[in-house]
C-alpha positions in Angstrom: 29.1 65.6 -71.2 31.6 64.0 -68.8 29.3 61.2 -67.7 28.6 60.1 -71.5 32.3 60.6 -72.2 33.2 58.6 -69.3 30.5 55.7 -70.3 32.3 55.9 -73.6 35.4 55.8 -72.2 34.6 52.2 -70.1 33.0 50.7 -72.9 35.9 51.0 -74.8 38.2 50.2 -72.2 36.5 47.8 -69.9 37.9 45.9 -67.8 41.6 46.8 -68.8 40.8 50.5 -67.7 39.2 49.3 -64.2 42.8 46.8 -62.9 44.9 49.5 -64.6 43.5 52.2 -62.6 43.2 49.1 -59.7 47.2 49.0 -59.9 47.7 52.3 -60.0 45.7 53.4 -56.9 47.6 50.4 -55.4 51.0 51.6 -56.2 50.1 55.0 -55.1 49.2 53.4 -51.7 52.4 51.3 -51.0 54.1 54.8 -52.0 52.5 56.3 -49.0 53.1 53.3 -46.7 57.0 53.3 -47.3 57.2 57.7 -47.2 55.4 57.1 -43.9 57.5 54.1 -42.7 60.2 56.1 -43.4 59.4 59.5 -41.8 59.4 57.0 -38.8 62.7 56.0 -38.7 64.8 58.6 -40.1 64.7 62.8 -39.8 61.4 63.9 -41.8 63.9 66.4 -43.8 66.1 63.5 -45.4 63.0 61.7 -46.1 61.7 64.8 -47.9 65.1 65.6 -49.5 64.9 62.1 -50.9 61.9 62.1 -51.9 62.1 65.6 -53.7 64.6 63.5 -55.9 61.3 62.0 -57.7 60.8 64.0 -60.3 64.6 63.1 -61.6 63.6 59.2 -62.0 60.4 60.5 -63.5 62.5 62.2 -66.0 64.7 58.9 -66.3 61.3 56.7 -67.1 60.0 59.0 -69.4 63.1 59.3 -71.5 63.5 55.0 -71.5 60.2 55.1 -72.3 60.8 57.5 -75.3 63.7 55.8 -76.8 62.6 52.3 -76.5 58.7 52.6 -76.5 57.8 55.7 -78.8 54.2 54.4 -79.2 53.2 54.4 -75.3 55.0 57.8 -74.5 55.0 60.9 -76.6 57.1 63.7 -75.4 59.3 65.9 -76.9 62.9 65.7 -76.0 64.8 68.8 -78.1 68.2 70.2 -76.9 65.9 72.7 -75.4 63.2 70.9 -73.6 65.8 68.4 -72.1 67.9 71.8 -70.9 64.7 72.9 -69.5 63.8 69.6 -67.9 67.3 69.2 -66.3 67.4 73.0 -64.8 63.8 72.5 -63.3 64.8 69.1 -61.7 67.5 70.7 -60.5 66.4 74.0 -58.7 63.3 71.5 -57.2 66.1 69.6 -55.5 68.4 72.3 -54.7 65.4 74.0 -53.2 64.1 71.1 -51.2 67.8 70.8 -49.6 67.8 74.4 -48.5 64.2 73.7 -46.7 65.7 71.9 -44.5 69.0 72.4 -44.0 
């Protein structure tokens, strides 16, 4: 079932699919070099402190790409779900900092 879907999936994508998942895998790369640059050249915990600040910007992009792009991202952004959001950022950061602290 997965292969079909997947043959499916390519044929109707092609070559978009392929340098889309090409620049993706790249990104995630250069992501990995830089973390690892900087674990060199600073204390491992504020790299990790910074970097547990990810999910925040993640939240920022997603809610850009709500307002001014609705057709690419769907997500739901109640009163409630935003709350939610916001708390859960937070407590991932907070609890990062007290890690190592």
């Amino acid at each position: 079932v997965f292969r079909r879907d997947f043959k499916i999936f390519l044929k109707e994508g092609g070559k978009n699919i392929v340098i889309l998942n090409i620049f993706a895998e790249s990104l995630n790369v250069l992501a990995r070099l830089f973390f690892n640059f900087a674990a060199l050249l600073v204390p491992i915990a504020l790299v990790y402190i910074v970097s547990s600040t990810q999910p925040f910007f993640i939240f920022l992009y997603a809610l850009i790409l709500f307002i001014f792009f609705p057709k690419i991202k769907s997500e739901t952004f109640t009163r409630a779900d935003i709350i939610l959001k916001v708390a859960a950022i937070c407590i991932m950061i907070v609890g990062s900092g007290l890690l190592f602290l």
